[in-house]
C-alpha positions as CSV (number, residue, x, y, z in Angstrom):
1,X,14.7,-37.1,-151.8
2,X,14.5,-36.3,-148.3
3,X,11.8,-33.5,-146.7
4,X,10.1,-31.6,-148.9
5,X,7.0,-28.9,-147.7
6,X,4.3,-28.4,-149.8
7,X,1.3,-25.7,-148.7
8,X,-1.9,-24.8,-149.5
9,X,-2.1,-21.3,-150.5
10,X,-4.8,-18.9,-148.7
11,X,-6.0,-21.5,-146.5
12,X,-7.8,-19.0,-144.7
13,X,-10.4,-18.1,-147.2
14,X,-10.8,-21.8,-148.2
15,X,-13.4,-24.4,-146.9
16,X,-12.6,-27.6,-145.3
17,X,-13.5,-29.4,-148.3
18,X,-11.3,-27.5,-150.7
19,X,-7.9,-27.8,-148.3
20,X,-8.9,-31.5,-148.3
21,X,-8.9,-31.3,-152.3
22,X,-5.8,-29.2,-152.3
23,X,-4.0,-32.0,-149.7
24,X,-4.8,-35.0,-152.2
25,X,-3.6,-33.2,-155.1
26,X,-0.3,-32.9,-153.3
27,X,-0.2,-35.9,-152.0
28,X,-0.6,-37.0,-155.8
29,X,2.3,-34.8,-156.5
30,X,4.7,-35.6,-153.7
31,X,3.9,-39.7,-154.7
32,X,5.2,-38.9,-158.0
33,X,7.7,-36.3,-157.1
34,X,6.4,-34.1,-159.1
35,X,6.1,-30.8,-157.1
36,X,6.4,-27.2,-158.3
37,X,9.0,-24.9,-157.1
38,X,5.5,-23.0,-156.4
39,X,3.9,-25.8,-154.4
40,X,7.1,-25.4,-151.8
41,X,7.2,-21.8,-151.5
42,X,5.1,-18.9,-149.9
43,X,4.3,-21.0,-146.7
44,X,3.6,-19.5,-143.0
45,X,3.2,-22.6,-141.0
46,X,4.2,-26.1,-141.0
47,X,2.7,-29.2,-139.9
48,X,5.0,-32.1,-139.7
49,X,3.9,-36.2,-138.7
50,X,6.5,-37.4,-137.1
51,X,4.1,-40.0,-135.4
52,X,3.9,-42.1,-139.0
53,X,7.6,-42.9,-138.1
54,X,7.1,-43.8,-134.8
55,X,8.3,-40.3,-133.2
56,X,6.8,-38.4,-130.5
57,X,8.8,-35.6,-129.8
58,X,11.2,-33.6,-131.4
59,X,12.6,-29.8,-132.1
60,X,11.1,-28.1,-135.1
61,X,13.2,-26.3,-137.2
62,X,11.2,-23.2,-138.9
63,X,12.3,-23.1,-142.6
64,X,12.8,-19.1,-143.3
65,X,10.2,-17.9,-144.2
66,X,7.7,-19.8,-142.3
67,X,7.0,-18.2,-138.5
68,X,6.0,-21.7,-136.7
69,X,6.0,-25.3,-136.8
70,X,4.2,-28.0,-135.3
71,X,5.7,-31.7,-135.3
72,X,3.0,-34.3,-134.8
73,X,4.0,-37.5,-132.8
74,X,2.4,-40.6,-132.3
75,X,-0.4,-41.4,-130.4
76,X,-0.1,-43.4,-127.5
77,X,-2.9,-45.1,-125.0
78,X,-1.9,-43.7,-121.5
79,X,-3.6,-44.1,-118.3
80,X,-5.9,-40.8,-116.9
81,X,-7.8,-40.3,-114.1
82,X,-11.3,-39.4,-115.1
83,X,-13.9,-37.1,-113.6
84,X,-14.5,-40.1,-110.8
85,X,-10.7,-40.8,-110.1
86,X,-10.8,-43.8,-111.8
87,X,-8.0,-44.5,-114.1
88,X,-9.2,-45.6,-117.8
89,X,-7.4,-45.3,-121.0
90,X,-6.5,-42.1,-122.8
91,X,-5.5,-41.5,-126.2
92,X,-2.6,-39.0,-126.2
93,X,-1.1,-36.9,-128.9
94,X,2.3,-35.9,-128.2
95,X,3.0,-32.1,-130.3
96,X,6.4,-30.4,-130.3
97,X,5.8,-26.8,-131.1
98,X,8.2,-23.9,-132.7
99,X,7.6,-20.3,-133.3
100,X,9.8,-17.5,-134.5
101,X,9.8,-15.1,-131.5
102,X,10.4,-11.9,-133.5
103,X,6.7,-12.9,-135.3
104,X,4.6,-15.3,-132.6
105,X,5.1,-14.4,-128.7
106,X,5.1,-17.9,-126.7
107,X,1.8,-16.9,-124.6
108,X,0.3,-16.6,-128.5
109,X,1.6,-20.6,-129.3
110,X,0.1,-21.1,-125.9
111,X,-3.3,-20.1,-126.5
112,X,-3.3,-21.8,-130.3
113,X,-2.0,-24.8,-128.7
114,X,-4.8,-24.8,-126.4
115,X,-7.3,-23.6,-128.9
116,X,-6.3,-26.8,-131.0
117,X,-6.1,-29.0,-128.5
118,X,-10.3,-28.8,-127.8
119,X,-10.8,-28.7,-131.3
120,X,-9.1,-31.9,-131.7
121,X,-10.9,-33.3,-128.8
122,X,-14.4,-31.6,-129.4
123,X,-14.6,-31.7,-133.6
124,X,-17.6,-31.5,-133.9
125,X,-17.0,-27.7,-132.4
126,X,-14.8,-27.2,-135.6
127,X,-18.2,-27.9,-137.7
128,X,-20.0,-25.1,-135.6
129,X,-17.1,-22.7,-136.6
130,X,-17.9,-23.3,-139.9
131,X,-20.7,-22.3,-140.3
């Protein structure tokens, strides 16, 4: 009961594929709460969804010995002007990040939040890194 964090080992060296493999094998796990005191131990970073719940922001708490976390809200349909200064409608993902200062400086978050942010607007730029 209550929050449990699973990771995927080495996702560095893995392909998209095989975290996506990894994922539904935990996902298999966590439904019948059957993870290993391996599957919740040795992670670096944390993605939370906080959105599924209806939340959109809130203050990560880093789980020693993890060095960030991101919190995923919901998405919400806001107004933007676009390049004609016309309002339309706008998806918007709300993130809350956290980062162990001693580890991660905040201009560092900064630039990965900002790194993420294009890739999650642009994917198909996450297929060119790749390969």
């Amino acid at each position: 009961e209550g929050l449990v964090v699973p990771n995927i080992k080495d996702v560095q060296s893995k392909s998209i594929f095989q975290i996506a493999q990894e994922l539904a094998e935990l996902q298999k796990k966590g439904a019948a709460n059957a993870f290993t005191t391996a599957d919740l131990q040795g992670g670096t970073f944390t993605l939370s969804n906080i959105g599924s719940i209806g939340g959109t922001y809130v203050s990560p708490v880093i789980m020693a010995p993890q060095t960030a976390i991101g919190a995923l809200g919901k998405i919400a349909k806001l107004p933007k002007f676009n390049a004609k200064g016309e309002i339309e409608e706008q998806n918007t993902l709300y993130i809350s990040w956290t980062a162990d200062h001693r580890i991660i400086d905040g201009a560092t978050m900064v630039r990965f939040s900002n790194a993420w942010k294009e890739k999650l607007e642009d994917p198909s730029t996450m297929l060119l890194d790749l390969m």
